[in-house]
C-alpha positions as CSV (number, residue, x, y, z in Angstrom):
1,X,76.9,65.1,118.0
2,X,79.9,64.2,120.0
3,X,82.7,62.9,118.0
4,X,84.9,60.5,120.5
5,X,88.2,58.5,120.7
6,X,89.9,61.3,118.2
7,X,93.6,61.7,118.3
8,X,92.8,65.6,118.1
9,X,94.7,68.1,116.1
10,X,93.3,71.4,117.4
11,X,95.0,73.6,114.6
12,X,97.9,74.3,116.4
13,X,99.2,71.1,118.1
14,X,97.4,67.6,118.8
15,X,96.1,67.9,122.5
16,X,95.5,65.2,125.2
17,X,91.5,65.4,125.1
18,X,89.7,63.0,122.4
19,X,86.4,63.9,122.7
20,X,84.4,67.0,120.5
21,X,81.2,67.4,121.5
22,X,79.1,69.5,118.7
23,X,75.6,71.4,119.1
24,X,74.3,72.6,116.0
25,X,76.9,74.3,113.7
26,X,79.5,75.5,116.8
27,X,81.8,73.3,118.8
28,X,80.5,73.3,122.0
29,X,83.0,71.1,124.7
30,X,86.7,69.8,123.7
31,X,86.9,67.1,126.5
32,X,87.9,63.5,127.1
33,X,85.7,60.4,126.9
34,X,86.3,59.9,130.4
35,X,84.4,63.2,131.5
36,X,81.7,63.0,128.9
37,X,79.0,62.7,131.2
38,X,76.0,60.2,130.7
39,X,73.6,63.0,129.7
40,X,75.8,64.5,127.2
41,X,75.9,60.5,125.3
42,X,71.8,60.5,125.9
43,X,71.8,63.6,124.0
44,X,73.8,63.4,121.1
45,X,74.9,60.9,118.6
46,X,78.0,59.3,119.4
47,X,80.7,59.1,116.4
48,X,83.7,56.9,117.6
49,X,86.4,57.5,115.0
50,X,88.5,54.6,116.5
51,X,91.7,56.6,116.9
52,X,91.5,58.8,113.3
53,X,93.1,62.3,113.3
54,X,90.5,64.8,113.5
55,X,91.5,68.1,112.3
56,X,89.9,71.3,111.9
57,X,88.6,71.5,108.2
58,X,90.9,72.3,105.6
59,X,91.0,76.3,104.2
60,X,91.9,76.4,100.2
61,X,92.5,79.8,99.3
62,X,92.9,79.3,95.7
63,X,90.9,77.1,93.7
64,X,89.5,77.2,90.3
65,X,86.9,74.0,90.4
66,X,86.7,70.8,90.8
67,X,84.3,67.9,90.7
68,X,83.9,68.4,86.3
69,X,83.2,72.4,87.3
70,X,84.9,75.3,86.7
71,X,84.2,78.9,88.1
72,X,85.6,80.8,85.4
73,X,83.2,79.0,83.0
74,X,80.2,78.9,85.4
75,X,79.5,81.5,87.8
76,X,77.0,80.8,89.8
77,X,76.0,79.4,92.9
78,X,75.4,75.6,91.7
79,X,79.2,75.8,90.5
80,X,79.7,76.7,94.0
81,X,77.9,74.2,95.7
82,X,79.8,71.0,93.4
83,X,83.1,72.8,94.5
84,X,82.2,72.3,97.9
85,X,80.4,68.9,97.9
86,X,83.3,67.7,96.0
87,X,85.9,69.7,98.4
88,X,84.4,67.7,101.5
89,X,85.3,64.3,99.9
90,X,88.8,65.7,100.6
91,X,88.6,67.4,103.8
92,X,88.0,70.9,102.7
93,X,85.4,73.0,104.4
94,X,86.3,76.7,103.0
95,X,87.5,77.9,100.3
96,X,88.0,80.7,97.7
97,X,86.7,80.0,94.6
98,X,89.3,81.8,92.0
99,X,88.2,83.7,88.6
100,X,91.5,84.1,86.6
101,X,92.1,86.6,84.1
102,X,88.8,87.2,82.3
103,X,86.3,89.7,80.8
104,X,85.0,92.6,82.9
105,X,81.6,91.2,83.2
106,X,83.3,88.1,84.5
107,X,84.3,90.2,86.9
108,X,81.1,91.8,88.0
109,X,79.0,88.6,87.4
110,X,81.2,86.9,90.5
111,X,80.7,90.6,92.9
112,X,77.1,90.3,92.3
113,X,77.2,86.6,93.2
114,X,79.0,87.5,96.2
115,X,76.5,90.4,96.7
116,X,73.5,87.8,96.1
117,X,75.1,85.1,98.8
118,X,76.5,88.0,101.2
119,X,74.3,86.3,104.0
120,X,74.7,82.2,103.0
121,X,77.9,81.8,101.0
122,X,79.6,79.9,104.2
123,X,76.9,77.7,104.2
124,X,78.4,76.3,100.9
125,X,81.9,76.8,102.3
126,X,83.0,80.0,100.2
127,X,85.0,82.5,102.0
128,X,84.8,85.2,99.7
129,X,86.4,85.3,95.8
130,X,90.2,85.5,94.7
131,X,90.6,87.4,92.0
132,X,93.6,86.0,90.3
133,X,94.5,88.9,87.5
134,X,93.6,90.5,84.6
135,X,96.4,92.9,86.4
136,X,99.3,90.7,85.9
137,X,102.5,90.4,83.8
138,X,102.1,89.5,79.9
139,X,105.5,87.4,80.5
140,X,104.4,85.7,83.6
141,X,100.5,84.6,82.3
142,X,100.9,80.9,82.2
143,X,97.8,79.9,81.1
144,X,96.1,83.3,81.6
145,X,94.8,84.7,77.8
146,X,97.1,87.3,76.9
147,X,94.5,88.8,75.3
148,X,92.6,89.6,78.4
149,X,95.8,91.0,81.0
150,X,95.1,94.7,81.2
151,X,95.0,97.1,83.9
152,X,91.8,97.6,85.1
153,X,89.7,100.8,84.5
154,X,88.7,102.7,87.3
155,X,85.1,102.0,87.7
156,X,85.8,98.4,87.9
157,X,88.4,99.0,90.1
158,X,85.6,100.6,92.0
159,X,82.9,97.7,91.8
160,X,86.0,95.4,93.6
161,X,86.5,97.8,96.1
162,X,82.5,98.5,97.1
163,X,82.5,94.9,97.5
164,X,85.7,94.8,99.8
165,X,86.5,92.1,102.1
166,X,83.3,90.8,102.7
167,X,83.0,89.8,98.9
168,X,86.8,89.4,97.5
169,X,89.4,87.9,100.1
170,X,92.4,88.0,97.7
171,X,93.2,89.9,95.1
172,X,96.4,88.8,92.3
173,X,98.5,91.8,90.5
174,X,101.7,92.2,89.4
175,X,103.2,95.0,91.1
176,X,105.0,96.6,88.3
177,X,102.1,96.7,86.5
178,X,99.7,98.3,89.1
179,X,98.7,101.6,89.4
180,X,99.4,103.2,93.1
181,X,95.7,104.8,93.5
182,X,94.4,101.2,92.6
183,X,96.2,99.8,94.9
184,X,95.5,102.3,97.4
185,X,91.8,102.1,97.0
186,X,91.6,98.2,97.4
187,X,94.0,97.9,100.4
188,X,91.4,100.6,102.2
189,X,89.0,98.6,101.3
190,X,90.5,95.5,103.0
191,X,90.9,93.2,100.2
192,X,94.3,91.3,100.7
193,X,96.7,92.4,97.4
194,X,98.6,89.3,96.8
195,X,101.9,89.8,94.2
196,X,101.8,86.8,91.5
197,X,102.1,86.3,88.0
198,X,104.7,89.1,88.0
199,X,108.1,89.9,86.5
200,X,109.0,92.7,89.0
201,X,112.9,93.3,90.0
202,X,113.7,93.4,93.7
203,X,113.4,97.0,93.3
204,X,110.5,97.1,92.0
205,X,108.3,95.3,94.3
206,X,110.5,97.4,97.0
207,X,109.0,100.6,95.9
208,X,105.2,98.9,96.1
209,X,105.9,96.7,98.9
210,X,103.0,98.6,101.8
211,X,100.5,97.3,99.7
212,X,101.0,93.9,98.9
213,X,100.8,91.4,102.2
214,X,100.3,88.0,100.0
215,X,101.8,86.1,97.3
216,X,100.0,83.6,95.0
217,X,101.8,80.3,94.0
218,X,105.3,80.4,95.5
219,X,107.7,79.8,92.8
220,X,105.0,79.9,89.7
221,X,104.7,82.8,87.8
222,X,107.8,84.3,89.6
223,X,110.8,86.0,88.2
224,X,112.9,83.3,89.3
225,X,116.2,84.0,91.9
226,X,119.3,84.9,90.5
227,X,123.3,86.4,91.3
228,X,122.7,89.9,90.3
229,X,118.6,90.2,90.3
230,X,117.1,89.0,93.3
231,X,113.8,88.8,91.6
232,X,110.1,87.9,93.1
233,X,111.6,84.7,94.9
234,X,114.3,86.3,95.9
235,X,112.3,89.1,97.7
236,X,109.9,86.8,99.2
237,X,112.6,84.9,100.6
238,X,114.9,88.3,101.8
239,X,111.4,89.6,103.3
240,X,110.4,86.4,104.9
241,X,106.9,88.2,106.4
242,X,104.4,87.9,103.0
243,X,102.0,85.3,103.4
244,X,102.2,82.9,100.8
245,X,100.9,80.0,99.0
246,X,101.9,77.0,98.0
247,X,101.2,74.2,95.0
248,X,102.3,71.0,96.9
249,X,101.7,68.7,93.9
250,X,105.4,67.5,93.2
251,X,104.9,69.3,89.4
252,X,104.5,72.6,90.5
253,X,107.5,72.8,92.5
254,X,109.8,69.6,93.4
255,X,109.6,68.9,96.7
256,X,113.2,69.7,97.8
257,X,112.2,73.3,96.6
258,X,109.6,73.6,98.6
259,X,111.5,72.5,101.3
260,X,113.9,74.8,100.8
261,X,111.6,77.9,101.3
262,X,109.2,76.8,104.1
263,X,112.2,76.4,105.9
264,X,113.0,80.4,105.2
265,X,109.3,81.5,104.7
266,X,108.1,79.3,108.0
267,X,104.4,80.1,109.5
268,X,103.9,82.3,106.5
269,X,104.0,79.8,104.2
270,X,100.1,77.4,103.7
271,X,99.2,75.1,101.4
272,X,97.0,75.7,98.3
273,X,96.1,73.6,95.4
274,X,95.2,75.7,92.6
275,X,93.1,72.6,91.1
276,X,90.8,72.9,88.3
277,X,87.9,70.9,87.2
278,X,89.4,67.2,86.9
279,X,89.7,67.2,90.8
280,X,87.6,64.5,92.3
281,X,86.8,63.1,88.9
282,X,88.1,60.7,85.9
283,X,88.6,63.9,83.3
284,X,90.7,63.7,81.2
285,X,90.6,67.1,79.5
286,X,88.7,70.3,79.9
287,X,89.3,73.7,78.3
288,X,90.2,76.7,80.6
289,X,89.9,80.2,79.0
290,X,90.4,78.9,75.4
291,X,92.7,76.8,76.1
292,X,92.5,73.0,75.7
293,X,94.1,71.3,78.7
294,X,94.9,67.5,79.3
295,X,95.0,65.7,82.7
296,X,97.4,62.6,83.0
297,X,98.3,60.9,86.1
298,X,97.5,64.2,88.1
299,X,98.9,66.7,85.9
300,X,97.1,69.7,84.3
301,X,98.9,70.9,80.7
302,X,97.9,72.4,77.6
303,X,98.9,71.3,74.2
304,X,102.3,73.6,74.4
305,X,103.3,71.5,77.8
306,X,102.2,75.0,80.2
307,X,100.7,73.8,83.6
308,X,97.1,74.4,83.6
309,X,96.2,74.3,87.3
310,X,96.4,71.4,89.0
311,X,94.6,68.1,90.1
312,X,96.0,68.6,93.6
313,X,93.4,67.8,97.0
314,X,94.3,69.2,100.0
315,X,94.6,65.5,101.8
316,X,97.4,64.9,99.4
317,X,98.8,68.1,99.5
318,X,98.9,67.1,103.1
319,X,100.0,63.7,102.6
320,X,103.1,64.9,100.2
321,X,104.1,67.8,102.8
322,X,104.7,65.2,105.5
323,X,105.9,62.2,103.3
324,X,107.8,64.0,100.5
325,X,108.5,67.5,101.8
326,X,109.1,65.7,105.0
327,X,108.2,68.2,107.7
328,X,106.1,67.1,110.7
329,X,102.2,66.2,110.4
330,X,101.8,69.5,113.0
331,X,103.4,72.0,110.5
332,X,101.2,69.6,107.3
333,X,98.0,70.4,109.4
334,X,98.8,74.2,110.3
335,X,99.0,75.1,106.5
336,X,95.6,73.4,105.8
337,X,94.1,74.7,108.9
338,X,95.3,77.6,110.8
339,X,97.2,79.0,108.9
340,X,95.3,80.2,105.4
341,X,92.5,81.1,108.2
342,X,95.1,83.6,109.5
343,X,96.0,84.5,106.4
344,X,92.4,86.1,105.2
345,X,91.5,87.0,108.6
346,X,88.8,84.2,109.7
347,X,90.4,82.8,112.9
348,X,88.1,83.9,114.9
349,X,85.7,81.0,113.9
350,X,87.7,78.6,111.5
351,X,91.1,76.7,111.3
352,X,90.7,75.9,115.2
353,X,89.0,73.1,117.3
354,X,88.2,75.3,119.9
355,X,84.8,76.2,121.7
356,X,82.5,78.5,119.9
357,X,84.3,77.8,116.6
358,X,82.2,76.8,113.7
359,X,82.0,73.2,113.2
360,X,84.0,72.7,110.4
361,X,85.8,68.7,111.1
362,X,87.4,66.2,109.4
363,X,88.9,63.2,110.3
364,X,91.3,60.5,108.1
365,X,93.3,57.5,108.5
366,X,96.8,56.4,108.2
367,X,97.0,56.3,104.6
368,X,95.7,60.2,104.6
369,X,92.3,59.1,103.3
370,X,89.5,60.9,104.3
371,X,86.0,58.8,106.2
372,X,84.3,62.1,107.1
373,X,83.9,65.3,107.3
374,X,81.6,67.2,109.5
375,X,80.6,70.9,107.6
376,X,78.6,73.6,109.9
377,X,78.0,70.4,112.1
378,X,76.9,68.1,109.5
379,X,78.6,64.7,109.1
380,X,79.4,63.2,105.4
381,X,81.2,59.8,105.6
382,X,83.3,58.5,102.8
């Protein structure tokens, strides 16, 4: 497949060249339509996108379902597979699929899954898992069951970090609530500890701060900033260096706010949408570990008025981010693209345009709606 007369954002900048030529699921030649040579247009099909941005595909590293699913209800492989046809419609190629606080043989169902697809779960676009609590903060669950936030025992502890990396990307806890030789045991296992959902004191997080690299949901589930305790937000913004996420969604966080901290956090700040199952659909309520939650004019929120995920696609997220947060369609694209792919280590092979890289495209128009995306080197239009 060549893909031609692209305005091409290569996941760092948009380049000169227009022309991607694809062979099976790598990129093989960024070029120009000037050079493509009349046996590479005898071989391929020609896609001319008329001027569209073509972007790597987009990375979510948190997301709970979409598409009427949801992985905490469902855990299996056809949950998967309508996360990711569903994703596509929006741009997104990867993804984490997220199990919140739940169960230990929640837990173990989605390692064995990950055992079961070790070989083919990027086929259906799935990174590896984020594991999003049970080890968080009673008075930081949002819509997490109380009922269910513990600290882990030690054998399961154990069943997350045989897994490792391969199988669970990120991993949720609060820090004041974690136990050091758990913590120990899954950052040697290379499983990315991200803070979140946590009350912790500046202090606090201080004394665990080697293990914990990430941060889930900037702003949600936070102790909040304040005069005389710095909190979580404060010591993500003193720090500047953990890797966080973002809900982009104008509910989650107004977008002055998160203005405000991408201009402190920078590069280490991406975009996530936490979305749940009305994504891509007309739902208009669900229930999310026993709890009933409604979804009006794209907000998630149970019957006591807590957010319940969100209804967020990474196209808008992208959209509100250039048009809202009003930073530059560059910096939009790096923290769909480049950016979560650094984040989980995969940038060797995603977030990028670049020869060799997996095939992983899409391209949208002016009004940030997406008319294709090419997965592993195969072309959906919308």
């Amino acid at each position: 497949m060549i893909i031609k007369n692209a305005k091409i954002f290569d996941g760092e900048k948009f380049i000169p060249e227009n022309a991607v030529i694809l062979e099976g699921d790598k990129i093989k030649k960024v070029t120009t339509v000037k050079d493509l040579t009349d046996e590479d247009l005898s071989k391929h099909e020609v896609i001319d996108i008329d001027g569209k941005i073509l972007s790597p595909g987009f990375i979510d590293l948190q997301l709970n379902g979409c598409g009427g699913v949801l992985f905490n209800d469902e855990i299996t492989k056809e949950t998967l597979e309508v996360m990711n046809e569903t994703n596509k419609k929006y741009g997104t190629t990867s993804f984490l699929p997220t199990l919140i606080t739940s169960p230990d043989e929640k837990i173990l169902k989605a390692l064995e899954l990950m055992k079961e697809l070790k070989d083919t779960k990027e086929e259906i676009g799935v990174l590896g898992l984020h594991i999003e609590g049970p080890y968080i903060s009673i008075e930081k669950k949002g819509v997490h069951r109380p009922d269910y936030i513990r600290v882990l025992a030690d054998k399961v502890i154990d069943k997350i970090a045989e897994v490792g990396y391969d199988g669970v990307k990120i991993m949720t806890i609060a820090p004041e609530n974690a136990v050091v030789k758990h913590l120990e045991k899954l950052q040697k296992s290379g499983i990315n500890l991200a803070l979140g959902h946590t009350n912790a004191t500046y202090e606090q997080l201080v004394e665990k701060e080697q293990y914990f690299t990430h941060a889930t949901h900037f702003f949600n589930a936070m102790r909040p900033f304040d005069s005389r305790e710095p909190g979580v937000i404060g010591y993500l913004l003193d720090k500047k260096t953990i890797q966080c996420g973002i809900i982009v969604d104008g509910m989650h966080a107004s977008f002055p706010s998160v203005r405000v901290a991408k201009e402190v956090m920078k590069s280490n700040m991406y975009l996530v949408t936490d979305a749940v199952s009305p994504m891509g659909t007309d739902m208009t309520e669900f229930m999310f570990e026993g709890h009933r939650v409604f979804h009006k004019d794209g907000k998630c929120f149970t019957e006591t008025g807590n957010l319940g995920g969100s209804a967020l696609d990474m196209i808008t997220g992208i959209k509100n981010l250039v048009q809202k947060v009003r930073i530059s369609e560059e910096e939009a694209l790096r923290m769909a693209t480049s950016y979560p792919a650094r984040v989980v280590q995969v940038n060797d092979r995603y977030g990028h345009i670049k020869e060799g890289y997996i095939a992983d495209l899409t391209f949208y128009n002016s009004d940030y709606k997406v008319e294709g995306t090419i997965a592993k080197g195969k072309l959906t239009r919308y």
